[in-house]
MDAnalysis code that builds the backbone (N, CA, C; Angstrom):
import MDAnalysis as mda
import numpy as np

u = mda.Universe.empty(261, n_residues=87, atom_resindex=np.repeat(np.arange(87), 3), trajectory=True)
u.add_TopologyAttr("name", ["N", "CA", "C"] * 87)
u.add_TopologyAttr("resid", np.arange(1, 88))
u.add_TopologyAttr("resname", ["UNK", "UNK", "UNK", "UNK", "UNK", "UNK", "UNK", "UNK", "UNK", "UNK", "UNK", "UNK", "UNK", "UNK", "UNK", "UNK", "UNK", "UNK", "UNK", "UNK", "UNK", "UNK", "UNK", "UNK", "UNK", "UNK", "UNK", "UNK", "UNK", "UNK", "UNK", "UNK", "UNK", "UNK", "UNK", "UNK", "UNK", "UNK", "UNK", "UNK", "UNK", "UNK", "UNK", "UNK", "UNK", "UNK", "UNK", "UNK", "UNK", "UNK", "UNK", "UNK", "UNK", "UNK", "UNK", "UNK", "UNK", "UNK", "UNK", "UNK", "UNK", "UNK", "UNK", "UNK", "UNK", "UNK", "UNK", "UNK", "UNK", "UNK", "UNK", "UNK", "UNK", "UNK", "UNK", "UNK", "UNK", "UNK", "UNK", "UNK", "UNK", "UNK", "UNK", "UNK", "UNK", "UNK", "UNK"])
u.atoms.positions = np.array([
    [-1.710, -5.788, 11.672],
    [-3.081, -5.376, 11.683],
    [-3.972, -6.614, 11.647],
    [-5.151, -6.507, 12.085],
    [-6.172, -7.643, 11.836],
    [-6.571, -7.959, 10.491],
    [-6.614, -9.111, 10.274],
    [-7.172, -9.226, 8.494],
    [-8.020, -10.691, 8.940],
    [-8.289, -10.790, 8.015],
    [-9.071, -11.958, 8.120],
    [-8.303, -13.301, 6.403],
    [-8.378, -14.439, 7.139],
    [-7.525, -15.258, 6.144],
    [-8.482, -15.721, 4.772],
    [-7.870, -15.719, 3.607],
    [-7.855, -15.892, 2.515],
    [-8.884, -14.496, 1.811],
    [-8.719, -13.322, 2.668],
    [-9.779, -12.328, 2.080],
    [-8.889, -11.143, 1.611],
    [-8.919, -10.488, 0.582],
    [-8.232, -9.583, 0.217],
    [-7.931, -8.552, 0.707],
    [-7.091, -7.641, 0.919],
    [-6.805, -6.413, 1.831],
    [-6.858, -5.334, 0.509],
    [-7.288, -4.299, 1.295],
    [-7.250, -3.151, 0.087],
    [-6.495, -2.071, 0.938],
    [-5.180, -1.206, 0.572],
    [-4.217, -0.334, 1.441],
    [-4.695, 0.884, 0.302],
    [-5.645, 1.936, 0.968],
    [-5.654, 3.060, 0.223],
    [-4.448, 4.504, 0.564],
    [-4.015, 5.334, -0.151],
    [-3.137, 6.088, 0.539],
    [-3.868, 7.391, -0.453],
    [-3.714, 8.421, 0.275],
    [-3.558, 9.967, 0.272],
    [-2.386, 10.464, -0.193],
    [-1.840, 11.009, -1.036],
    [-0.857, 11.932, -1.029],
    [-0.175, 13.089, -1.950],
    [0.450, 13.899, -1.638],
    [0.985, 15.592, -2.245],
    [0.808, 14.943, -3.840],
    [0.290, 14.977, -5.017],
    [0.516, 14.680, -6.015],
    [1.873, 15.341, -7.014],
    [2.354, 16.253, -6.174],
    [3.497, 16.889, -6.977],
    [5.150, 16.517, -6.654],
    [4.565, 15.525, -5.180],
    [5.751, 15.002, -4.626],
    [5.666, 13.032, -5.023],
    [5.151, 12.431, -5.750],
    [4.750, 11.111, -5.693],
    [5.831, 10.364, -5.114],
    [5.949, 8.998, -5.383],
    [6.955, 8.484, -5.420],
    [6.477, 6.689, -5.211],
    [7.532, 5.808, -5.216],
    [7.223, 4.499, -5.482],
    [7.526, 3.653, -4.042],
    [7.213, 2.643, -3.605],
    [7.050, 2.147, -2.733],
    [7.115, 0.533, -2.658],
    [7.866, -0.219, -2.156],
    [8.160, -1.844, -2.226],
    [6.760, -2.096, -1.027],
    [6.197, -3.107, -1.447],
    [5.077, -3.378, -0.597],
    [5.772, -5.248, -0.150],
    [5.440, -5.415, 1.760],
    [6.117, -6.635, 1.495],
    [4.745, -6.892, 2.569],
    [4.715, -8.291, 2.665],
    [3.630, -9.340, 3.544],
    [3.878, -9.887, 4.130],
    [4.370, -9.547, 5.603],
    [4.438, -10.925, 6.133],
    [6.048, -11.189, 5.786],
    [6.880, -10.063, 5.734],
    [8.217, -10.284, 5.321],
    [8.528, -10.815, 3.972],
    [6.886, -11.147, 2.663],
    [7.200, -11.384, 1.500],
    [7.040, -10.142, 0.623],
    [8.270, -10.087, -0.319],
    [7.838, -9.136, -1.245],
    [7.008, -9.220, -2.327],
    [5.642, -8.670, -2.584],
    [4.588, -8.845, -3.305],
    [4.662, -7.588, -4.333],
    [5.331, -6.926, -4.754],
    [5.582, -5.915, -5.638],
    [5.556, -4.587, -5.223],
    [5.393, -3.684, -6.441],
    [6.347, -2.550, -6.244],
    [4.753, -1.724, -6.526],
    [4.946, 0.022, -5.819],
    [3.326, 0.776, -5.400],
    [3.707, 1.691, -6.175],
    [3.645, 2.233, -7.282],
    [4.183, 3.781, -7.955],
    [2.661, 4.685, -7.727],
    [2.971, 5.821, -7.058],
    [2.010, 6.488, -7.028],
    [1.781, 7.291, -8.118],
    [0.355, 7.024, -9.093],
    [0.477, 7.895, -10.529],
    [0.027, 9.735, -10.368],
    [1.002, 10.451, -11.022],
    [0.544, 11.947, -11.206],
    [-0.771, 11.677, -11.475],
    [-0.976, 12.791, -10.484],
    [-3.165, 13.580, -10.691],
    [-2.564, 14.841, -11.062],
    [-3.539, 15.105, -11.221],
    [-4.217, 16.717, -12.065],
    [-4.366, 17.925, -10.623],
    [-5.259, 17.076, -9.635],
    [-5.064, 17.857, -8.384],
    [-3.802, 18.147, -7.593],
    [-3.991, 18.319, -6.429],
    [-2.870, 19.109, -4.947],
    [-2.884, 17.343, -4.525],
    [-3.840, 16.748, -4.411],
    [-3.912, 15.522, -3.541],
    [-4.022, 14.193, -4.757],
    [-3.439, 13.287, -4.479],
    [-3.893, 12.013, -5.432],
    [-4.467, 10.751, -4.137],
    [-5.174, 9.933, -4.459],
    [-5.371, 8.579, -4.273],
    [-5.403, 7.469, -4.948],
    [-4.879, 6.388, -4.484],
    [-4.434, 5.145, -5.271],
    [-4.652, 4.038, -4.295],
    [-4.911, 3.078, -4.841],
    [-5.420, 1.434, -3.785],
    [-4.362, 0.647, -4.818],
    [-3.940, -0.113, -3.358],
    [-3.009, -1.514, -3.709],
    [-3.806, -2.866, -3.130],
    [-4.412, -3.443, -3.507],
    [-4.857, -4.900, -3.498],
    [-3.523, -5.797, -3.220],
    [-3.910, -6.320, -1.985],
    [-3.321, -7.224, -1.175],
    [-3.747, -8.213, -1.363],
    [-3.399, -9.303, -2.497],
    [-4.146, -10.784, -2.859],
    [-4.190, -11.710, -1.772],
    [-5.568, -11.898, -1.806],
    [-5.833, -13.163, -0.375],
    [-5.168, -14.488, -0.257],
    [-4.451, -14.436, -1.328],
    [-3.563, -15.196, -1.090],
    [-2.101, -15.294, -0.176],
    [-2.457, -14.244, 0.112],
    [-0.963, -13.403, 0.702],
    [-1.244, -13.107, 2.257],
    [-2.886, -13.232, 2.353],
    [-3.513, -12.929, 3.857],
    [-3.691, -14.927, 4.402],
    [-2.996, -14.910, 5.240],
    [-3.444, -16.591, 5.577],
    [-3.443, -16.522, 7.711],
    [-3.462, -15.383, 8.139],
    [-3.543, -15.212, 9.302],
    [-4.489, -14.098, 9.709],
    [-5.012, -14.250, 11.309],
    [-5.885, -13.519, 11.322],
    [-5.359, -12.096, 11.867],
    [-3.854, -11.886, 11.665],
    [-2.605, -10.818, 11.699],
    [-1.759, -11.006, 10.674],
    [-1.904, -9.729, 10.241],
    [-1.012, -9.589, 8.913],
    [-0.114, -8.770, 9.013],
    [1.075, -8.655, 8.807],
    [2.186, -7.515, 8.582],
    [2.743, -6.524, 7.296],
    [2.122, -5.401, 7.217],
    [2.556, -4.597, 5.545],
    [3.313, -4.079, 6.077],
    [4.032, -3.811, 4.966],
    [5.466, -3.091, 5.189],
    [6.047, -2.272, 4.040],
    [5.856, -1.088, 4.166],
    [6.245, -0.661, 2.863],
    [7.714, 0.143, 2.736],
    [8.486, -0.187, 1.255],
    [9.871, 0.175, 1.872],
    [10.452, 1.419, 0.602],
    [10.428, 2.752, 1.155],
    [10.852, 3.632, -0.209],
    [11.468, 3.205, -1.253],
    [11.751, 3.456, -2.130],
    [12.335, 3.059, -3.143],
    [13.310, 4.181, -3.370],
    [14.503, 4.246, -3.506],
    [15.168, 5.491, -3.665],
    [15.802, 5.861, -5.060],
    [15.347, 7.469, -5.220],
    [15.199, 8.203, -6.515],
    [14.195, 8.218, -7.279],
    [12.901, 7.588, -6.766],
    [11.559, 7.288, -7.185],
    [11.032, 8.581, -6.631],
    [11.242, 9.936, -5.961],
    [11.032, 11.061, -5.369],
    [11.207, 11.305, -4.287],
    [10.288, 12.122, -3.639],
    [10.446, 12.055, -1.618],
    [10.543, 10.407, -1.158],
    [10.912, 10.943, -0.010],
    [10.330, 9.712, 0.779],
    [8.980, 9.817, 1.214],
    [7.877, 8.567, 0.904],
    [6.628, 8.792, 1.380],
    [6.220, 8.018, 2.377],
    [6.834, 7.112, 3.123],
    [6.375, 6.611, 3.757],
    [5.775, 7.190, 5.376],
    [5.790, 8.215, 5.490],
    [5.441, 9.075, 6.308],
    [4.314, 9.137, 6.521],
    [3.970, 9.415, 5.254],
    [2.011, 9.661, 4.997],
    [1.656, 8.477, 5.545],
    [-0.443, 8.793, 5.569],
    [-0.616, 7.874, 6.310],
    [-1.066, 7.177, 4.980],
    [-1.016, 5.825, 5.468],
    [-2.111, 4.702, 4.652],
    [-3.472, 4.111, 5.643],
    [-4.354, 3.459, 4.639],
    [-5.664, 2.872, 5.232],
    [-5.810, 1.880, 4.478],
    [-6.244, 0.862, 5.938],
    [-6.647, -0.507, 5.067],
    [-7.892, -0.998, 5.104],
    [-8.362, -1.518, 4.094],
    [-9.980, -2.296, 4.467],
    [-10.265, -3.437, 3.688],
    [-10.749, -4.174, 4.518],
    [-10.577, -5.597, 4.116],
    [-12.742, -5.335, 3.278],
    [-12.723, -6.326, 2.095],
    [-13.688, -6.220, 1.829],
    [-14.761, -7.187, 2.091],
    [-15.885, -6.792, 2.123],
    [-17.199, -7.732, 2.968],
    [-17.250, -9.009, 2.073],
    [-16.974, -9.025, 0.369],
    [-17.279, -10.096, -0.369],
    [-16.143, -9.937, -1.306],
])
């Protein structure tokens, strides 16, 4: 995806809150830690993972997120969204 270098990425995701599950987040082929999606109260949850600009150094970046297994479904299906922030 396009990013812009040394600026932080923000990856928001949508998903079933009764199905959660955890997620390896990698950069650029580095692994930068692990995404647990927390139980909501609702049908739907949302959660943001901050992508440290330290981790963005091209004006193409590669996320990659990798199930974690027995952490629940598999989620990588759903969609994610990214947005890089103005400041």
């Amino acid at each position: 995806m396009a990013s812009i270098p040394r600026r932080d990425l923000i990856v928001a995701k949508r998903y079933d809150a009764a199905i959660r599950g955890t997620v390896r987040v990698y950069v650029d082929g580095v692994f930068i830690g692990e995404w647990e999606f927390p139980e909501r109260q609702f049908q739907f949850g949302e959660d943001l993972f901050i992508v440290p600009a330290s981790f963005i150094t091209e004006e193409q970046t590669r996320i990659t997120f990798e199930f974690v297994p027995g952490s629940s479904i598999d989620i990588n299906s759903l969609y994610y969204s990214v947005f890089v922030p103005r400041s």
